[in-house]
DRENDO-1510 file (C-alpha; in Angstrom, 1 decimal, always signed):
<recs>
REC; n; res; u; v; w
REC; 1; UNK; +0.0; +0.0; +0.0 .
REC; 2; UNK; +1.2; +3.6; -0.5 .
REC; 3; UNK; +1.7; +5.9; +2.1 .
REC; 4; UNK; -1.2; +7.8; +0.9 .
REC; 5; UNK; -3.0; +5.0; +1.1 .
REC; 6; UNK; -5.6; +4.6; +4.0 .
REC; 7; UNK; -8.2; +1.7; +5.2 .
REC; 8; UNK; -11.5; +2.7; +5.0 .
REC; 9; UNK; -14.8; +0.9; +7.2 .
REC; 10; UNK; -18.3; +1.6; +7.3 .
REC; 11; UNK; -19.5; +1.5; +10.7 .
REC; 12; UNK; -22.6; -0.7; +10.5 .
REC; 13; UNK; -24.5; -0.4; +13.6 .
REC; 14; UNK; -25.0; +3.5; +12.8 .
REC; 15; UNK; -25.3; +3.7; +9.3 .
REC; 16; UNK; -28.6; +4.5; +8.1 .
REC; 17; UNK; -28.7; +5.2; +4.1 .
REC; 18; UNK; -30.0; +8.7; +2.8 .
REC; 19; UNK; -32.8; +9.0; +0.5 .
REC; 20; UNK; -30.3; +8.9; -2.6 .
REC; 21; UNK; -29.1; +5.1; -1.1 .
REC; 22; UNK; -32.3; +3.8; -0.4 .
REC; 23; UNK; -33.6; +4.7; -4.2 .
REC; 24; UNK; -30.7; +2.7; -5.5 .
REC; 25; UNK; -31.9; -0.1; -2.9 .
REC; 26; UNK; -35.5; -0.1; -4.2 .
REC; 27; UNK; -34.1; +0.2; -7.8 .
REC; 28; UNK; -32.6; -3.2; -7.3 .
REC; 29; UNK; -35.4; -5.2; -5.3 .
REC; 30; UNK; -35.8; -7.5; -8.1 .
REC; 31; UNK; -32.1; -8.8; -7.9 .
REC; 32; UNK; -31.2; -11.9; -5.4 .
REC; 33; UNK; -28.2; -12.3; -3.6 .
REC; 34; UNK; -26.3; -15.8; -3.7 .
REC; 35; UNK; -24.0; -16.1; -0.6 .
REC; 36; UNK; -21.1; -19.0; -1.8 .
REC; 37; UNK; -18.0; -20.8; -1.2 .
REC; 38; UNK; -15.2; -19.2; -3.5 .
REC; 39; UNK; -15.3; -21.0; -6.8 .
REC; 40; UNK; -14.8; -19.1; -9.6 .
REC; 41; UNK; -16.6; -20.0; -12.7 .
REC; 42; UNK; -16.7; -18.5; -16.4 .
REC; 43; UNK; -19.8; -16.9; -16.0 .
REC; 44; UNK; -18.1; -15.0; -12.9 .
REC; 45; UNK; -15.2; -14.9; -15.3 .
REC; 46; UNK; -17.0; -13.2; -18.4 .
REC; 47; UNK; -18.7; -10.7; -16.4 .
REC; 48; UNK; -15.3; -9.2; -15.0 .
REC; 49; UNK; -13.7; -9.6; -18.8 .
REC; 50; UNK; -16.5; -7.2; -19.3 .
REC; 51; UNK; -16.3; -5.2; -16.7 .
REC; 52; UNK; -12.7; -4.5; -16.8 .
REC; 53; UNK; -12.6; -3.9; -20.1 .
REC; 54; UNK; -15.3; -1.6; -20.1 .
REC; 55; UNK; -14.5; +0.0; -16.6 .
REC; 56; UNK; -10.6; -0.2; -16.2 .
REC; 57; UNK; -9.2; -1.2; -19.3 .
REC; 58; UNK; -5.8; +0.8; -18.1 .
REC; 59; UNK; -5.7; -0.2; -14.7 .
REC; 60; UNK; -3.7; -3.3; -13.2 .
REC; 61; UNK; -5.9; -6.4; -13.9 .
REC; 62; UNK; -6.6; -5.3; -17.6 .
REC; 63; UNK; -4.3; -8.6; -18.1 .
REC; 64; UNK; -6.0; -10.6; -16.1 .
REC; 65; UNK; -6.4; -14.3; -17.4 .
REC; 66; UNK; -8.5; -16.9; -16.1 .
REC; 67; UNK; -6.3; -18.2; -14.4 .
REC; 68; UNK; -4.9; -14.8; -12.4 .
REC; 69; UNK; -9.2; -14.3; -11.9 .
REC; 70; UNK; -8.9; -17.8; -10.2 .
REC; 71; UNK; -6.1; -17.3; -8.0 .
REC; 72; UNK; -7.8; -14.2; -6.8 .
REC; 73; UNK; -11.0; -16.1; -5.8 .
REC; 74; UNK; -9.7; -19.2; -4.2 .
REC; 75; UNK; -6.0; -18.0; -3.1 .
REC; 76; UNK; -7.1; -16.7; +0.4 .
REC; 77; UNK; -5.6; -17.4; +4.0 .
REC; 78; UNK; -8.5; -15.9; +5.1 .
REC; 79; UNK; -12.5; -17.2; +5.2 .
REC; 80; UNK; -13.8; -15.7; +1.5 .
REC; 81; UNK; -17.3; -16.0; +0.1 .
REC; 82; UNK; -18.7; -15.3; -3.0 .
REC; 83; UNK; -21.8; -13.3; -3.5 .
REC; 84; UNK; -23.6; -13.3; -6.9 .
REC; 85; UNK; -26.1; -11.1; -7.9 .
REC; 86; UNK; -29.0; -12.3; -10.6 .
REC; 87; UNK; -32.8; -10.5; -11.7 .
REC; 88; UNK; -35.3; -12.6; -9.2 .
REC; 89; UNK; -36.6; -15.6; -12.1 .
REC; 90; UNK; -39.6; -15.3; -13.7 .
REC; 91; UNK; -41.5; -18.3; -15.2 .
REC; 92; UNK; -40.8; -17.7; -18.5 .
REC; 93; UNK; -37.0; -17.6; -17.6 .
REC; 94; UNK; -36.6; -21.5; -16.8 .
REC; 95; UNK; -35.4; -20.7; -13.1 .
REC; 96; UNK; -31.9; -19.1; -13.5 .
REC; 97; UNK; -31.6; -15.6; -15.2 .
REC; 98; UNK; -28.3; -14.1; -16.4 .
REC; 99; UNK; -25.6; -13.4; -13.8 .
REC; 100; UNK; -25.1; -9.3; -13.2 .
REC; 101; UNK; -22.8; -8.8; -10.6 .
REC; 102; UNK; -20.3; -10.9; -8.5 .
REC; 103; UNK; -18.5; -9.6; -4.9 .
REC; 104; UNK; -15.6; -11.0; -3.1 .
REC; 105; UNK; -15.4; -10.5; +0.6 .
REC; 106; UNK; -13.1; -12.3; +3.3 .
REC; 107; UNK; -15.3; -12.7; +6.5 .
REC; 108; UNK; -13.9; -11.3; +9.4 .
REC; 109; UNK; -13.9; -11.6; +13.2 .
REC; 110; UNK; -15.4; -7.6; +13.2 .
REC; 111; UNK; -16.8; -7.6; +9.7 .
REC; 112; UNK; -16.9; -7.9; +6.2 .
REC; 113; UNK; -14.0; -6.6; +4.0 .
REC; 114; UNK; -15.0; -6.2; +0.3 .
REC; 115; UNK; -12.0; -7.2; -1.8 .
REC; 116; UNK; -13.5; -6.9; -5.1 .
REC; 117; UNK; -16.4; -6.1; -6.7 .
REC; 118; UNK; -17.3; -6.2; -10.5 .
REC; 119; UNK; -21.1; -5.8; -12.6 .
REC; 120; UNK; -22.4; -5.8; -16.0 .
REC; 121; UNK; -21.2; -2.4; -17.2 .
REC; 122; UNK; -24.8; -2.5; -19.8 .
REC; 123; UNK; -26.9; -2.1; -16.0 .
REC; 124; UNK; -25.0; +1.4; -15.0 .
REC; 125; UNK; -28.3; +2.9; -14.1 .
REC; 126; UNK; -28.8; +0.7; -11.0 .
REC; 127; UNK; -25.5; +1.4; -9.3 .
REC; 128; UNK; -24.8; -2.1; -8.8 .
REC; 129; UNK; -21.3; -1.2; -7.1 .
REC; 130; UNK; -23.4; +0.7; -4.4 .
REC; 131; UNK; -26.2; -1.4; -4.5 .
REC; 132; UNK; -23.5; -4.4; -3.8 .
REC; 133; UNK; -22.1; -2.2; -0.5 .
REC; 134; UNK; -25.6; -1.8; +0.8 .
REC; 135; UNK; -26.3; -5.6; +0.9 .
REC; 136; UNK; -23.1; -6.1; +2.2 .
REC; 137; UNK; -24.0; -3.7; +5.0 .
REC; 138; UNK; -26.8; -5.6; +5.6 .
REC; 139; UNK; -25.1; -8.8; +5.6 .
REC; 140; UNK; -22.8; -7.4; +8.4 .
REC; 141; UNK; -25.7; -6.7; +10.5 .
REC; 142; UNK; -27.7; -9.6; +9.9 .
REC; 143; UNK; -24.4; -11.5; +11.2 .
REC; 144; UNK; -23.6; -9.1; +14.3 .
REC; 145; UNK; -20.4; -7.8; +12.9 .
REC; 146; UNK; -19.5; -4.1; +13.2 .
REC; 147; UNK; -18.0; -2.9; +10.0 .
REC; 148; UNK; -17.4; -3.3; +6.1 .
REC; 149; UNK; -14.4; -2.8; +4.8 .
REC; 150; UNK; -14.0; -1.0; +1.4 .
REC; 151; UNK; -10.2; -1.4; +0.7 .
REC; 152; UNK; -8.2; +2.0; +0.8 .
REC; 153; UNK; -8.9; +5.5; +0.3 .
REC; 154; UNK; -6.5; +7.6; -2.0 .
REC; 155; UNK; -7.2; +11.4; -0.6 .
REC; 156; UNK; -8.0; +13.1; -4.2 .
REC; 157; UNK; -8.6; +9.9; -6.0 .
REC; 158; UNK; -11.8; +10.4; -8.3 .
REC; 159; UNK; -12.6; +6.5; -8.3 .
REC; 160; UNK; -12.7; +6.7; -4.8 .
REC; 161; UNK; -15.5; +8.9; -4.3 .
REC; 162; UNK; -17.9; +7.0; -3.6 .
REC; 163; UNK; -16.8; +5.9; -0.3 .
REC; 164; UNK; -17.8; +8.9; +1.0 .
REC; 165; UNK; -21.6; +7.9; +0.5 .
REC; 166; UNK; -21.2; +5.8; +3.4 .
REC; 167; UNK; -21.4; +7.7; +7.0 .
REC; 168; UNK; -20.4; +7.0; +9.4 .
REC; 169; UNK; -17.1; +5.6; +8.8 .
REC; 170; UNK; -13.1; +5.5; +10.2 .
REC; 171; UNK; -10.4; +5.9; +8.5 .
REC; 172; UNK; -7.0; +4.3; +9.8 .
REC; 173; UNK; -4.1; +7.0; +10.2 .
REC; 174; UNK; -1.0; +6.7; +12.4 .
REC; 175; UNK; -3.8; +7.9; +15.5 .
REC; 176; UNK; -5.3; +4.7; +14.7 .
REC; 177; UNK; -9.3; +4.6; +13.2 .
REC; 178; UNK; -10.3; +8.0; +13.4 .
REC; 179; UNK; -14.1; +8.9; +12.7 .
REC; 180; UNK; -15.5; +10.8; +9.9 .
REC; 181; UNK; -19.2; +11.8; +9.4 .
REC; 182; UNK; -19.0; +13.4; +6.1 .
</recs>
């Protein structure tokens, strides 16, 4: 990590979504979330193609084969789950409808940390990458855990934004976690 670099974590027990959050929440009612072991598959795999080329095709995993997206799933010294996100089934769709978003998260003692997160980049109007941090905060508090974890913050960093959407939160700095409300 950079020295610029800082963890970021929601804290879950006094979160509470503004209007703008719970839209995007009702705007994806109709997806269900699939809580699994960490098997990657090329359904998972074809989605982040797309994604990443779409998204970040000049970042780091731009070269990402299947075998690197593998390694990310199941390589892990920690517990890691995958959650998949389809449209709920409808009877004239046979049962399963068409994958639309994947997240990987390591369960922790205190939380959830969300290590990567990737979504059809056709279904930008639903703000699936939000979307997919407000289950996960629900997740956490379903299980009792106090935080999510969304990776590092990069102070200026326009992809990093969005983090900001989610208050309360603590940042860790050489005081240790120091609170934020805004």
């Amino acid at each position: 990590a950079c020295s610029a670099c800082v963890p970021v974590r929601i804290l879950v027990g006094e979160f509470e979504p503004r209007r703008s959050l719970k839209r995007i929440a009702r705007a994806n009612c109709d997806l269900v979330a699939t809580r699994m072991s960490p098997a990657p598959s090329s359904e998972q795999y074809s989605l982040f193609r797309a994604y990443i080329d779409a998204r970040h095709a000049d970042g780091g995993m731009a070269e990402m084969s299947v075998l690197d997206y593998s390694l990310m799933v199941e390589d892990s010294v920690v517990e890691t789950f995958v959650t998949e996100y389809r449209l709920r089934p409808d009877a004239r769709s046979g049962g399963k409808s068409p994958l639309i978003a994947v997240s990987l998260c390591d369960r922790l003692s205190d939380g959830i940390s969300m290590v990567y997160s990737f979504y059809d980049p056709n279904q930008r109007q639903r703000s699936l990458g939000t979307y997919m941090i407000l289950d996960h905060v629900a997740y956490a508090r379903w299980l009792g855990r106090p935080f999510v974890y969304l990776g590092y913050w990069i102070d200026g960093a326009r992809k990093m934004r969005y983090k900001n959407r989610f208050i309360p939160q603590e940042r860790l700095t050489s005081k240790g976690w120091v609170r934020t409300d805004s």
